[in-house]
N, C-alpha and C positions, 0 to 999 in steps of 0.2 A: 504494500500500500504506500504510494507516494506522495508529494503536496509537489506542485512544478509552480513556478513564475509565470505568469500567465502572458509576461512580456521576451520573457527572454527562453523557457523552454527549461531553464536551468533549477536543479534537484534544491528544494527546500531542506525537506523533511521524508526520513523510508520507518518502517517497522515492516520488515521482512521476517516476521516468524508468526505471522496468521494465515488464517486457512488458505490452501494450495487450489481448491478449485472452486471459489466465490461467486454467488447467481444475487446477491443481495449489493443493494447501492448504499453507501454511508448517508447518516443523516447528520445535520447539523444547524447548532444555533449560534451565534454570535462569541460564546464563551465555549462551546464544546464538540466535541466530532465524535457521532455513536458509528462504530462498524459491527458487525456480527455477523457472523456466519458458519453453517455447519455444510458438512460435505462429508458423504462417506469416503469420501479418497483422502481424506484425513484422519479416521479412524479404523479400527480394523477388531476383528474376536469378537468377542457376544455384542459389544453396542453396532458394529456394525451390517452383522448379519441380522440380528433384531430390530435394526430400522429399516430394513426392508420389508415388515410385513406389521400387521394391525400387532397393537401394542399387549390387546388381548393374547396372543400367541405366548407359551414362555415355552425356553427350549432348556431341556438338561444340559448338563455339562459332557457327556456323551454325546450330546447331537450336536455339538459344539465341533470337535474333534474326529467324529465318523461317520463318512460321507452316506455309509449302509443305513444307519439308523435318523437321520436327518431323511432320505432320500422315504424310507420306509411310511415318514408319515404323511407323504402328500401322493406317490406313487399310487393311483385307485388300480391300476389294471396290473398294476405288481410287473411291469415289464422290466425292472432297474433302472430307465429315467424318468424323465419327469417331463410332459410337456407343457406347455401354456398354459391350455384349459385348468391343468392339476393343482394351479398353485391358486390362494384365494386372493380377490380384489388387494390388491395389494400394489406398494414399489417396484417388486418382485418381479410383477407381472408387465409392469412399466420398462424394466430394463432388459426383460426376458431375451432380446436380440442382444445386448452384452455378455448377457451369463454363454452364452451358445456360440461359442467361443469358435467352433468348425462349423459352424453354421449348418446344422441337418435338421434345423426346428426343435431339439433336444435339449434338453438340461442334463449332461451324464456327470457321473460320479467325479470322473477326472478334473470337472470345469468346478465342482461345489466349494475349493477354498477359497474361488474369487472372490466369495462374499464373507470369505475373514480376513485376509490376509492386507495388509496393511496396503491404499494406493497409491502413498508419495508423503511428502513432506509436508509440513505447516500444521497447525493445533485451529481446532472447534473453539473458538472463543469470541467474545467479546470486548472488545480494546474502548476506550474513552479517553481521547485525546486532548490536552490542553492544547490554547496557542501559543504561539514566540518559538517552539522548537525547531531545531537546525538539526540535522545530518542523519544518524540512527536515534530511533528513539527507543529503541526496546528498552526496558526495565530502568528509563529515568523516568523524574519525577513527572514529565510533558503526558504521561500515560497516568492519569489518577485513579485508574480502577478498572478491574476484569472481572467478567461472567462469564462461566463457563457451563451451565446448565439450561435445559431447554432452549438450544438455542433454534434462529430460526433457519430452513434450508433453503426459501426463495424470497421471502416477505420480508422488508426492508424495516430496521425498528419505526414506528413512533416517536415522535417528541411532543409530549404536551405541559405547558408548566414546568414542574419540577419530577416528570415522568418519563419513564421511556417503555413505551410498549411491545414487546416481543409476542411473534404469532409464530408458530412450530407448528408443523404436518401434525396432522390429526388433533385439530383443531385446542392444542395445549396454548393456554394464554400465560403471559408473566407481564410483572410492572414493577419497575426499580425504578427507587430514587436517584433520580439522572444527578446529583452531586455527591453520593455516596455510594452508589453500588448495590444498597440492600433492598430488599423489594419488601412491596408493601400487598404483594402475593404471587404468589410464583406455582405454573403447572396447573392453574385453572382449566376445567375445562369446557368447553362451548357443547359436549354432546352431538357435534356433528365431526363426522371423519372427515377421510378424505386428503387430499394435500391442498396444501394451501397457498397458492400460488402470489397469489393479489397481495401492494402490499396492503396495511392498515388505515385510512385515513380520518381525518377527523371533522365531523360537521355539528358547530358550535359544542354543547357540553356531552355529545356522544360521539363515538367512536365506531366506527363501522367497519368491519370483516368479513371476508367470501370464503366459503368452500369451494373446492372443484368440481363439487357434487352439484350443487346449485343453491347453497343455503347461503342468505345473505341475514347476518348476524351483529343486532346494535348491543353494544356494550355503552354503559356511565363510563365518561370519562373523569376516573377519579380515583380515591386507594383504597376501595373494593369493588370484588370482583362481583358484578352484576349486570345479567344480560337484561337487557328490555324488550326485545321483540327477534322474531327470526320469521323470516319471509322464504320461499321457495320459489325458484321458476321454472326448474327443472329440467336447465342447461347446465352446461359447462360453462365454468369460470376463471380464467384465466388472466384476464387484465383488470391492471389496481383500477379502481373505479374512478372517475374526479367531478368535481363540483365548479359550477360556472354559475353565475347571477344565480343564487340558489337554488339549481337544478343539479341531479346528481344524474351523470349519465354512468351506466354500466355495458360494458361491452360480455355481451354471452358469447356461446359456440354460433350461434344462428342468427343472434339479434344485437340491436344495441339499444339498452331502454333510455328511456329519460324521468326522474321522477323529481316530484315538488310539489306543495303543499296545494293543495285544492283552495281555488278560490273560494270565499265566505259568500 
């Protein structure tokens, strides 16, 4: 992550030891720079083969390790791999052209530690950057605090007040206090799955979140966790939503709506 001179091209400010493969954009206010980002290619063993699939799932520490008995509980036709259909609505099933590694439409045994085995460099965290820093900044004072929990894998945090809101796949909420780090609740959860593409945004004193599922979900914006209403359309959700002269447009799989308050 860099800062460049917007006139000359030339390097401010780096912290090169965050996450290796980043789908989140930094947010920022006058005084502070939130980044976060999670990526399986930054982790690897039980958290990273367990965030491939509904959180419901828990796998022994044998299926951790043997590709026989991992492979045993999704195989229905007992062939010894696994194809597509076999595996449940899941990451899984999203990256399914990754794991099939020779490409025969297959999941075999030989390909199963792609999803433990560590995919590169960089750490799942959350960096909070002060201004004025020059050169590296890793582990000087320019960084005032890291999260490393529930982070998110495409949804960009929030900034509201003295808050910073984080949204994680399957629909897990957090909210720290953007000058100390601690949150004032963390791993809430909305009850609706799915991944969570879109990021957060905010309209007046509520907060607004999509699933990919098609649930659009209002949150208080404030330090508890409290949903207010949840709507369906029952498309796909993929782009963060945005607000103009008080209309919020949202872009689905099919449509783009526009919504705002009914005249009196």
């Amino acid at each position: 992550m860099v800062s460049l001179n917007p006139e000359s091209g030339e390097l401010i400010w780096k912290i090169d030891d965050t996450n290796s493969f980043p789908c989140t954009t930094p947010t920022g206010t006058k005084d502070q720079l939130f980044f976060a980002a999670w990526s399986a290619n930054s982790t690897g063993g039980r958290e990273k083969l367990e965030a491939h699939f509904d959180d419901e799932l828990v796998f022994t520490d044998d299926e951790l390790v043997d590709p026989n008995l991992f492979f045993s509980r999704f195989d229905q036709d007992e062939g010894g791999v696994i194809n597509k259909e076999e595996l449940p609505q899941s990451r899984a099933q999203d990256v399914f052209k990754w794991l099939d590694r020779n490409k025969n439409d297959l999941w075999e045994k030989d390909e199963f530690f792609i999803l433990t085995k560590p995919g590169g460099k960089g750490r799942n965290v959350m960096v909070t950057i002060n201004p004025g820093g020059e050169a590296i900044l890793n582990g000087t004072d320019f960084i005032s605090w890291e999260w490393k929990k529930h982070l998110p894998y495409v949804a960009s945090p929030l900034v509201s007040e003295n808050r910073v809101i984080l949204v994680k796949s399957l629909g897990i909420i957090t909210c720290l206090n953007s000058k100390t780090g601690k949150p004032f609740y963390e791993g809430k959860r909305t009850g609706i799955k799915g991944e969570y593409f879109s990021s957060p945004i905010k309209a007046g004193n509520k907060i607004l979140i999509t699933s990919s599922l098609g649930s659009i979900i209002i949150l208080e914006d404030g330090e508890e966790f409290r949903i207010l209403a949840q709507n369906e359309i029952d498309e796909e959700i993929i782009a963060t939503p945005a607000i103009v002269d008080n209309t919020i447009y949202l872009r689905s799989a099919d449509n783009l709506w526009a919504f705002k308050e009914s005249p009196q």
